[in-house]
C-alpha positions in Angstrom: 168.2 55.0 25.2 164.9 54.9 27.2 163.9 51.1 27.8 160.4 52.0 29.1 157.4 53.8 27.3 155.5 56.3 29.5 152.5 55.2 27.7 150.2 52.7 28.9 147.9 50.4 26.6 148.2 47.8 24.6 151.7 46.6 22.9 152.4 48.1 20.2 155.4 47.2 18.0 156.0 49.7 14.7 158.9 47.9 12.6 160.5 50.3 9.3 161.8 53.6 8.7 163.1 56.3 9.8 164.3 59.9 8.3 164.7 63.2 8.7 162.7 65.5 6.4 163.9 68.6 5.0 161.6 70.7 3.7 161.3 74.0 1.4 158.6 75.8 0.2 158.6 78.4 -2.8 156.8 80.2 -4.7 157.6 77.6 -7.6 159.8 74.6 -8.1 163.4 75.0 -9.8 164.1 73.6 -13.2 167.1 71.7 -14.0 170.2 74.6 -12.9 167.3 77.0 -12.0 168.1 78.4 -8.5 165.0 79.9 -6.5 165.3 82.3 -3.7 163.3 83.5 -0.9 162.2 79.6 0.5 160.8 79.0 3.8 162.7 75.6 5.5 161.7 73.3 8.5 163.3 70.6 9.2 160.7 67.5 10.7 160.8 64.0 11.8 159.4 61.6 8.2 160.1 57.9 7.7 156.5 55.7 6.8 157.8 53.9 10.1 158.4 56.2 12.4 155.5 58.2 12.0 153.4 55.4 12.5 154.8 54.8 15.9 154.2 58.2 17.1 150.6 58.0 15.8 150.3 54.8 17.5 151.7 56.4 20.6 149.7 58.7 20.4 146.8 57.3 19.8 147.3 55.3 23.3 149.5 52.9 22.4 152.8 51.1 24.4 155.1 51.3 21.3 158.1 50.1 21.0 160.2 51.1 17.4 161.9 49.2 15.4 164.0 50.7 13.3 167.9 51.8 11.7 169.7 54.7 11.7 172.6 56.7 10.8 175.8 57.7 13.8 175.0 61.1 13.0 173.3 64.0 14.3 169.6 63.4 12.7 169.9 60.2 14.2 170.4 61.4 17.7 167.7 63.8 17.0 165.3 61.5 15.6 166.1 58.9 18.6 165.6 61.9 20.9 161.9 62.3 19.8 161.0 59.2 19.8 161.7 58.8 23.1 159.7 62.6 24.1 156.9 60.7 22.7 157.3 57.8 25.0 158.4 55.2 22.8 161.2 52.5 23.4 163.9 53.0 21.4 166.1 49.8 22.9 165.9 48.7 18.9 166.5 51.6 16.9 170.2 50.5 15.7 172.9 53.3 14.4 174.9 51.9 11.8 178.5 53.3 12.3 179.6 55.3 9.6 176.0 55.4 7.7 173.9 58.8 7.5 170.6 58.9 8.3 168.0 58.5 6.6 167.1 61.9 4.7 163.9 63.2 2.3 164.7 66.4 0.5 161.4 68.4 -0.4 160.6 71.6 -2.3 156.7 72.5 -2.2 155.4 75.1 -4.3 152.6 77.8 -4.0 149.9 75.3 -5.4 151.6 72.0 -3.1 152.8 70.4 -6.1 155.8 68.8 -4.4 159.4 67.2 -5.3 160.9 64.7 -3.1 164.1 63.0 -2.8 165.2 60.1 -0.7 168.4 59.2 0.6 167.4 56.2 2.2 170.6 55.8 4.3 170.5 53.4 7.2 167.3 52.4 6.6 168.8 50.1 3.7 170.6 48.5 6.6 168.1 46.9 8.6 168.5 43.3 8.1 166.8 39.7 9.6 169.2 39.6 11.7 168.3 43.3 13.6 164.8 42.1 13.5 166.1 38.7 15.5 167.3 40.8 17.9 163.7 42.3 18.8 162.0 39.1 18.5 160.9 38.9 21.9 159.4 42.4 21.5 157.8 41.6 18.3 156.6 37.8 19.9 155.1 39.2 22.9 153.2 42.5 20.8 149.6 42.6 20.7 149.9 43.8 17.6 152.6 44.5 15.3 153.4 47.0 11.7 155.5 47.3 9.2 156.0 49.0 5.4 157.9 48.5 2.7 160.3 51.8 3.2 162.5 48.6 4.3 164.2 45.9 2.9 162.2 43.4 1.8 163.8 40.4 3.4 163.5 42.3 6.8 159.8 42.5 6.5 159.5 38.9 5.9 161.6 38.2 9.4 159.1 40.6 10.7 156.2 38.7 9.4 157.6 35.0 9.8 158.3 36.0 14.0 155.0 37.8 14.4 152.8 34.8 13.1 154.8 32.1 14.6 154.1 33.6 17.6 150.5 33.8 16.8 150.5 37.5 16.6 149.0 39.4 14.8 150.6 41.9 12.0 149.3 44.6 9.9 151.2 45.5 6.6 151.0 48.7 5.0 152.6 48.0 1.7 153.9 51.6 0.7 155.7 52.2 -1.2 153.9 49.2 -3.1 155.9 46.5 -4.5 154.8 42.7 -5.7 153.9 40.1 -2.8 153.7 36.8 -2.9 150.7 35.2 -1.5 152.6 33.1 1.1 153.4 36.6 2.7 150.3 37.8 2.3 148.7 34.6 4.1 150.5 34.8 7.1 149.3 38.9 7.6 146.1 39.7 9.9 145.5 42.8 7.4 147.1 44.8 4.8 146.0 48.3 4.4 146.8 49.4 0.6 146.1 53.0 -0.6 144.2 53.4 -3.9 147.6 53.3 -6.1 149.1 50.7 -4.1 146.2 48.4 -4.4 145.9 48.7 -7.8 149.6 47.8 -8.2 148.8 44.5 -5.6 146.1 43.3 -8.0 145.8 44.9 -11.5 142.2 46.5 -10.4 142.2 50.6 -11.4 140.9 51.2 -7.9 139.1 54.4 -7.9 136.1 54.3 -6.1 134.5 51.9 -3.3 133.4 49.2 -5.7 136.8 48.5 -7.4 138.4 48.7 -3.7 135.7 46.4 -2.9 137.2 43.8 -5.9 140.8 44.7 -4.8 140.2 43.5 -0.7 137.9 40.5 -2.3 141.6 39.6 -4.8 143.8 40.0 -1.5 142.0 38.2 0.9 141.4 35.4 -1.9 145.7 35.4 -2.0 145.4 34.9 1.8 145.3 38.1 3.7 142.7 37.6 7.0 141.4 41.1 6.3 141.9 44.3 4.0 141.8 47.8 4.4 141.6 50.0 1.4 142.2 53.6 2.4 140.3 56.0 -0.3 141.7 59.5 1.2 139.1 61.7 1.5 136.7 58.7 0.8 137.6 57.1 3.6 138.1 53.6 3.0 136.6 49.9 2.4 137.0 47.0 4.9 136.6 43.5 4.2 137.6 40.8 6.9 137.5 36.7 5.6 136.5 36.0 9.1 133.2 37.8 9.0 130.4 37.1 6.2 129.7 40.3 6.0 130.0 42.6 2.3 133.2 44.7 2.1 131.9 47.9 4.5 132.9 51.2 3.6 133.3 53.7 6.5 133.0 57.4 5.3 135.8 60.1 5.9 135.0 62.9 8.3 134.8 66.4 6.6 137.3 68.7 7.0 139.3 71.8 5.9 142.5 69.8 4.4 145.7 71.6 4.5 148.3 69.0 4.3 147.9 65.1 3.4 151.3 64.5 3.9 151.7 61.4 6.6 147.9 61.3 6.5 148.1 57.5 5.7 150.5 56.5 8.3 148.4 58.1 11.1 145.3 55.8 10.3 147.7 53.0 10.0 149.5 54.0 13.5 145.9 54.3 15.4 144.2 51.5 13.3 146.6 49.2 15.3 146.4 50.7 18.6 142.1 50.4 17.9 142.3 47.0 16.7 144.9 45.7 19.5 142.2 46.8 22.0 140.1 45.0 20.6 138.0 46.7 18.2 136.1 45.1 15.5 137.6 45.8 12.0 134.6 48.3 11.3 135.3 50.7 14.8 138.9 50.3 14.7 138.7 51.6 11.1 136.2 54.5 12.2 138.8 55.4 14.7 141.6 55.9 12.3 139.6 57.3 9.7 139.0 60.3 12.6 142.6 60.0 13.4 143.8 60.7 9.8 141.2 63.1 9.0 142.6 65.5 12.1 146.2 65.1 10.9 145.4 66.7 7.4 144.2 69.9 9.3 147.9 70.1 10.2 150.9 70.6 8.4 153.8 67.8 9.0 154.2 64.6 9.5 154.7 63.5 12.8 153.4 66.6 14.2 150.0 66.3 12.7 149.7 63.1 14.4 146.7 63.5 17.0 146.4 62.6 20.6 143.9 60.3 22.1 141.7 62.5 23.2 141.3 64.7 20.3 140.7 61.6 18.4 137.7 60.3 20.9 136.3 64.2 20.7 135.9 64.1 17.1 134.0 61.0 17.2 132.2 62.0 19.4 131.1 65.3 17.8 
């Protein structure tokens, strides 16, 4: 395993999942004992985690990835990438005897999609594997996670980080309930429209209700919120600041695949913001980040690089 990132910047530590996704597109999808011919397959790096950290890396950040997987060949390959990206991999564990983590999905003609999950080893990662990166996580200038994880490994994640007095950033997705002595301890949470709603009971639709949603989460305790409105861009509201909740505009562009397009802006939000980037700039940055990525098709590999991110703002 590599045990130093090529990449220099400020420390970045992604905690969650990992998968391999296998992917199909048709000219329709199959119906129950319906076999369809004539599909083209790739098969990409997925996993809400890991594509975070390779937007992060990306993006300029030192990463180091936190993470579970399977004694099998997609986890060697998926280890393998990371570290062509730069990232430390010292705490991605294999769990002997465990596959990897695998999504299986079928995209028509139109995009509709189906999509399952074998979560694998990612079911794994417990407290204890997140103890065993707590000096990574304590000495992070800023530190993500998701909920494609066990629950009880994001709280270790969340109690180490802010004993430490650093600062973490949850993307709850998928969204499940959170109690509000998790959510005080997070320096933001960055909830899609859906997810938001399901945090707060608010049918989040447009920037006012996601204005109401941040104003419910940071009244539970979150420091800040973030949410992300897709091609809307998103609202930001931070308790620190007495500012209104500030929305920052998408940047247009010819969309061709959303998929990972959330865990981009998440990945360079925390490289902007761990440079020290107000709330506002750092969510400019990955608004432009995310907004490149849905020009490209994949995950991972529609993750963009520094300096296509800082030409786009730029243009």
């Amino acid at each position: 395993m590599s045990t130093r990132s090529s990449a220099e910047g400020p420390r970045i530590v992604v905690v969650g999942s990992a998968n391999t996704d296998l992917v199909m597109r048709t000219a329709v999808l199959p119906k129950p004992g319906e076999t369809v011919l004539g599909g083209a397959f790739s098969q990409v790096g997925g996993g809400k985690g890991a594509n975070q950290a390779v937007a992060a890396a990306r993006a300029g950040g030192h990463v180091t990835f936190v993470a579970k997987v399977g004694d099998d060949d997609f986890g060697e390959a998926a280890i393998r990438s990371y570290e062509a990206e730069g990232i430390v991999t010292d705490h991605v564990r294999r769990a002997a005897g465990v596959a990897s983590g695998v999504a299986v999905i079928l995209i028509d003609a139109q995009g509709e999609n189906s999509i399952a999950v074998a979560s694998g080893a990612n079911s794994l990662l417990t407290p204890a594997d997140i103890d065993a990166a707590a000096d990574a996580i304590a000495a992070a200038d800023m530190v993500i996670v998701q909920l494609e994880i066990p629950l009880p490994a994001v709280r270790r994640v969340v109690e180490i980080a802010s004993g430490a007095g650093r600062p973490v950033i949850l993307n709850p997705a998928p969204a499940c309930p959170l109690d509000d002595d998790l959510l005080a301890r997070l320096h933001l949470i960055t909830p899609n429209e859906s997810e938001a709603g399901l945090l707060t009971g608010h049918d989040v639709k447009n920037q006012d209700t996601a204005a109401a949603a941040a104003s419910q989460l940071i009244a539970r305790g979150a420091a800040a919120a973030i949410i992300t409105l897709g091609s809307d861009g998103c609202v930001v509201l931070d308790a620190a600041s007495a500012a209104e909740p500030r929305h920052i505009p998408s940047r247009p562009v010819a969309a061709v695949d959303t998929v990972a397009a959330g865990d981009v802006f998440n990945g360079a939000l925390a490289v902007a913001l761990a440079e020290g980037q107000s709330l506002p700039d750092a969510a400019s940055f990955a608004t432009a980040a995310a907004a490149i990525a849905v020009t490209r098709p994949g995950a991972q590999s529609s993750a963009p690089h520094r300096s296509e991110i800082e030409a786009l703002l730029i243009s």
